[in-house]
C-alpha positions in Angstrom: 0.0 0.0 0.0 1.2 3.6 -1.0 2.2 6.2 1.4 -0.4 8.3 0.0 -3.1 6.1 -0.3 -2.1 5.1 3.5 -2.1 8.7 5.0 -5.1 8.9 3.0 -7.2 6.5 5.0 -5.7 8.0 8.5 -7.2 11.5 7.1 -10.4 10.2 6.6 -10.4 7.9 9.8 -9.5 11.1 11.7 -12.6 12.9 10.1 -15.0 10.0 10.6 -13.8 9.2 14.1 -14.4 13.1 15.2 -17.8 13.3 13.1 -18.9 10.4 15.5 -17.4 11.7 18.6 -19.6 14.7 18.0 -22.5 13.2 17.1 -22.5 11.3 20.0 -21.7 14.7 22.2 -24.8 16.4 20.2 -26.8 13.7 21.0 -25.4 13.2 25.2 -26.7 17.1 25.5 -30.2 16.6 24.0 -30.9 13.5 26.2 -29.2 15.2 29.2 -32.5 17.3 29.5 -34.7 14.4 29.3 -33.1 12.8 31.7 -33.3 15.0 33.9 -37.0 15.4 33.4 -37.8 11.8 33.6 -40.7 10.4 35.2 -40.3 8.2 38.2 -39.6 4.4 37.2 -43.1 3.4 38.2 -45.2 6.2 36.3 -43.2 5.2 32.9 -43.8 1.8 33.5 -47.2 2.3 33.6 -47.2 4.7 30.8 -44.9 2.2 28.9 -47.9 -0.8 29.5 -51.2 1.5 29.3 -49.8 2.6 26.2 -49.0 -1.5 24.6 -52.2 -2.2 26.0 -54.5 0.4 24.6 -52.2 0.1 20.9 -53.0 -3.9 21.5 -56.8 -3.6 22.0 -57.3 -1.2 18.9 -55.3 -3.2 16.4 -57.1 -6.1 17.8 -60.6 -4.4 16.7 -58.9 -3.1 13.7 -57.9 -6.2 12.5 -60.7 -8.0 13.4 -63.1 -5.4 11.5 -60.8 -6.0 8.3 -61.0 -9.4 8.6 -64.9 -9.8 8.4 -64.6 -7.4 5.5 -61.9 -9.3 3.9 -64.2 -13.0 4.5 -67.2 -11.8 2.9 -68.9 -13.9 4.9 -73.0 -13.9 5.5 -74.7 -14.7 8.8 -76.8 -17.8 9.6 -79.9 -16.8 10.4 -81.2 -19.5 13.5 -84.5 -19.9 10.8 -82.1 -21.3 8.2 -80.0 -24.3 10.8 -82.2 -24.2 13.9 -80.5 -27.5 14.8 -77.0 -25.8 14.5 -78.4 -22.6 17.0 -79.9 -25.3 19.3 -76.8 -26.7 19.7 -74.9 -23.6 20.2 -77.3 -22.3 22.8 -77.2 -25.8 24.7 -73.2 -25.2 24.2 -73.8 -21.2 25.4 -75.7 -21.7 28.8 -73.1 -24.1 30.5 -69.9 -21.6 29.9 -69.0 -18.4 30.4 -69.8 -16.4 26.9 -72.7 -14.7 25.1 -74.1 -16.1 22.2 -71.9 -15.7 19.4 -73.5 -14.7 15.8 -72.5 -17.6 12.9 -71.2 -16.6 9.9 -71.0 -18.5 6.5 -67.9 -18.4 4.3 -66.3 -19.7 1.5 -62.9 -20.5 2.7 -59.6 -22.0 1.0 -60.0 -25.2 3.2 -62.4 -26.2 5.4 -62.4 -24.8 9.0 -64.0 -22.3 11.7 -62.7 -20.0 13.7 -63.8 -17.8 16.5 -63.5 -13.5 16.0 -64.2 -10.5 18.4 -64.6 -10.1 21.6 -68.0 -10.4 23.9 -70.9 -12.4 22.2 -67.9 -12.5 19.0 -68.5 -14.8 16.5 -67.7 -18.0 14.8 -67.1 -18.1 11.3 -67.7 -21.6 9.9 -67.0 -22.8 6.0 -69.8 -24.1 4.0 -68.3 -27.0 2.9 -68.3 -28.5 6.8 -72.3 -28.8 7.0 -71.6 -31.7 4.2 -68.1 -33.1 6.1 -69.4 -32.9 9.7 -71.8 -34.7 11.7 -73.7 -32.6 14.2 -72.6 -34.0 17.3 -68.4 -33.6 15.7 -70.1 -29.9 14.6 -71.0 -29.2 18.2 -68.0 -30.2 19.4 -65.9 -27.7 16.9 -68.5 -24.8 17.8 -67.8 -26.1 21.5 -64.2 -25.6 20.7 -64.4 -22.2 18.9 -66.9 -21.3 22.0 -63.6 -22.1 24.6 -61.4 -19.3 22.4 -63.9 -16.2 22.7 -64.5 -17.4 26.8 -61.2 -17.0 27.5 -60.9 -14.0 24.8 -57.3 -15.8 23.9 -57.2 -13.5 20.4 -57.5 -10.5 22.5 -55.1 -11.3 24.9 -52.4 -12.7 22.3 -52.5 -9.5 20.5 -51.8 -7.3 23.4 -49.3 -9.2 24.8 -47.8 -9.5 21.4 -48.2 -5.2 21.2 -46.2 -5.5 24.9 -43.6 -7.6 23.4 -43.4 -5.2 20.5 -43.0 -2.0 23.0 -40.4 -3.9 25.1 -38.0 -5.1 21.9 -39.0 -1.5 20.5 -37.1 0.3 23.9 -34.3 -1.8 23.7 -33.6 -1.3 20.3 -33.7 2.4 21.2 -31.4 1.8 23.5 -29.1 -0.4 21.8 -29.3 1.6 18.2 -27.6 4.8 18.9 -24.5 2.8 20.6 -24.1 0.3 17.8 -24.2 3.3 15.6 -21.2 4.5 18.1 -19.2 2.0 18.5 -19.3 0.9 14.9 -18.2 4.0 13.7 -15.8 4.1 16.1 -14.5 0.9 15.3 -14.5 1.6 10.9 -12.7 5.1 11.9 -9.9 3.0 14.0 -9.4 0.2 11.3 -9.1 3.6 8.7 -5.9 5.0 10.7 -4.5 1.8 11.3 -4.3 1.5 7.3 -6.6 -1.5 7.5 -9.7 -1.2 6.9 -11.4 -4.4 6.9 -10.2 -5.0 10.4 -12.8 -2.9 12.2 -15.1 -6.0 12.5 -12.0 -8.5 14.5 -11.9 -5.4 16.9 -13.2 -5.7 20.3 -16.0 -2.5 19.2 -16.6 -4.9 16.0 -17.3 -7.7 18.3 -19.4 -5.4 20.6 -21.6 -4.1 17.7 -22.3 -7.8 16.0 -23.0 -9.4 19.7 -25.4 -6.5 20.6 -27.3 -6.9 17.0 -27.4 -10.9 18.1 -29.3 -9.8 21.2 -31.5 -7.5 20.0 -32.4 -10.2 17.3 -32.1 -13.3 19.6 -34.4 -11.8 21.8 -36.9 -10.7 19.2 -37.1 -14.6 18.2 -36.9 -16.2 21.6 -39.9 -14.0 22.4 -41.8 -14.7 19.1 -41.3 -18.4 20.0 -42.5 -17.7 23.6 -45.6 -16.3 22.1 -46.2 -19.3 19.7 -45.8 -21.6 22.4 -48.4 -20.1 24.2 -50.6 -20.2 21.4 -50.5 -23.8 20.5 -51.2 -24.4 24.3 -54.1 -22.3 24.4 -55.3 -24.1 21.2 -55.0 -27.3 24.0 -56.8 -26.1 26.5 -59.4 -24.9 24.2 -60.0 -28.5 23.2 -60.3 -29.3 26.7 -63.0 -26.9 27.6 -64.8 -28.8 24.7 -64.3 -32.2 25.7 -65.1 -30.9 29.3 -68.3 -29.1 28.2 -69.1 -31.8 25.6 -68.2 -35.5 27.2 -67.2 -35.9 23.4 -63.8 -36.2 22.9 -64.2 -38.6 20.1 -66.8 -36.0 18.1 -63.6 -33.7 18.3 -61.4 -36.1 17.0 -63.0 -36.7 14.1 -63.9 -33.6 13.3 -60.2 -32.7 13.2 -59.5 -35.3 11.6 -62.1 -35.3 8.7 -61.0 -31.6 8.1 -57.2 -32.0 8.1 -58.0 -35.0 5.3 -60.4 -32.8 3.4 -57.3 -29.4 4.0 -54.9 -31.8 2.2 -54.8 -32.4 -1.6 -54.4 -36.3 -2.7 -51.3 -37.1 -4.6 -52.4 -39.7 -5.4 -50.1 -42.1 -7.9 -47.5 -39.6 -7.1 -47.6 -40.2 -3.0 -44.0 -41.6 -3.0 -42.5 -38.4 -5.0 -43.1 -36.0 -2.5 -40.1 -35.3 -0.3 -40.7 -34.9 3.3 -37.6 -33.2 5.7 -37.8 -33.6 9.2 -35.4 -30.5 9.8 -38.3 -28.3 7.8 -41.1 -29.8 9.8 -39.8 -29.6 13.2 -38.7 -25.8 12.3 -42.6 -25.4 11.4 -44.3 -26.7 14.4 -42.2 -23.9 16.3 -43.2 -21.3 14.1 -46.6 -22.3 14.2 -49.9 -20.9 16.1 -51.4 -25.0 16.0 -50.5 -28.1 17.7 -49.3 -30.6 14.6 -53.3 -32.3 13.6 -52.2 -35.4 14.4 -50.9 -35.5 18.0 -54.3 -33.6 18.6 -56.3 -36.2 17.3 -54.2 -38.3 19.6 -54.3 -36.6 22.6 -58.3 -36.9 21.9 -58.7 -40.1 21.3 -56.3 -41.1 24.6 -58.6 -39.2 26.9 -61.8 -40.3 25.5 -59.9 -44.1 26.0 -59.1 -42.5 30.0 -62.7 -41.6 30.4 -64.0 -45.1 28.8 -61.4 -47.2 31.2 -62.9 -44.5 34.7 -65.9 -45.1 33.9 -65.4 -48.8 33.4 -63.6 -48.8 36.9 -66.6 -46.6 38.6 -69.0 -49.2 37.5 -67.7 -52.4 38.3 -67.0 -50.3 41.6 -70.6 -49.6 42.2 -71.6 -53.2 41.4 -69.4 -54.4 44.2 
């Protein structure tokens, strides 16, 4: 490397190091004031949670709005399946949740799904009135019922708006110091003459490991949030086996719509590639249990209640 080209690089490492130095000056003596005029720990807090709470609850409602708009979906009038609203009401009056409207839809697959909050309501497809029998459609609707008791859309949005806030603060925080360092660390590596060393520095190191963090924790939280999806999605299907005494009506309503969700390959069944890795990664990232170890978590407690109830007779008879 040229002398030139060498004192070069010290010039503009010089420049770049003192253009961060005073940025980070400028930007100590407009905080200083807010610091100074900070709130107690316990009033931002609260200011900090009111505010992810009340941002939670209205993109809940926004969302929801836009996705009855989006569904185009008509209601069921009680004249048009009596049997369905008989069932519903039957379902209604033994838990803890208004009666919810039901609307009709013309989904991608079939399925149902419970929106809003209070009385709410259950969007079901068309095409299960033809798959379902009514006692595996009251169990669903007993299902869908558990979800708007518990409100567990409403309360996974706002804590997934808390989440947000929290990440969002530490990212403030951590931004303007891995501006810092860096810079800091690029301006170095520029007067050593060497300029791809900035990331082997020790402020190199302490930029990428505070990214990792801030991203880490982003994910680990995302997963935390999944994870408590998927178990609310478990303990929905226990309120309806609990409400219902049907586990079985559950089971194969699940099952009859995850056959009628997938398409048949038919001839070509033994084509199709299936990777473990892939599918392990997907049941983390997703809202749902896997179909199939539902199904089989039905089926085992509906054998459990068969073999107590088995055990209470034959203890009665004695």
């Amino acid at each position: 490397m040229s002398v030139t080209r060498r004192l070069l690089m010290a010039v503009v490492g010089l420049l770049s190091l003192l253009v961060y130095l005073a940025a980070a000056y400028v930007g100590y003596m407009l905080l200083l004031p807010v610091w100074d005029s900070r709130p107690s720990p316990l009033m931002a807090t609260l200011v900090i949670i009111g505010t992810a709470i009340a941002l939670g609850v209205l993109n809940y409602w926004a969302a929801t709005a836009q996705l009855k708009r989006s569904l185009d979906a008509v209601e069921l009038s009680r004249a048009r399946v009596p049997e369905a609203y008989r069932r519903l009401d039957t379902l209604v009056a033994q838990m803890d949740v208004e009666t919810p409207t039901l609307l009709l839809a013309e989904l991608p697959v079939p399925n149902a799904f419970a929106i809003g909050g209070g009385a709410g309501a259950i969007v079901v497809d068309r095409q299960l009135f033809r798959l379902l029998s009514v006692s595996e459609f009251e169990a669903l609707l007993a299902h869908e019922l558990a979800h708007l008791e518990t409100r567990d859309a409403l309360v996974q949005t706002v804590a997934y708006s808390l989440v947000q806030t929290l990440i969002g603060l530490v990212g403030l925080v951590v931004f303007p110091i891995v501006v810092l360092t860096g810079g800091i660390a690029r301006s170095l590596a520029l007067l050593r003459g060497d300029p791809s060393s900035w990331s082997r520095s020790w402020l190199g190191r302490a930029q990428r490991y505070a990214l990792q963090v801030v991203a880490g924790l982003g994910f680990a939280v995302t997963l935390l949030i999944l994870g408590y999806s998927r178990r609310r999605e478990l303990a929905a299907d226990d309120r309806a086996i609990e409400i219902t005494e049907n586990p079985l009506g559950l089971a194969r309503a699940l099952a009859k719509i995850e056959q009628a969700s997938k398409p048949d390959p038919g001839l070509l069944r033994q084509l199709y590639v299936h990777n473990e890795a892939d599918s392990e990664l997907s049941r983390l990232l997703s809202t749902h249990p896997p179909m199939d170890e539902r199904i089989q978590r039905l089926q085992e407690r509906a054998q459990h209640g068969s073999s107590a109830k088995v055990s209470k007779s034959s203890g009665s008879r004695r």
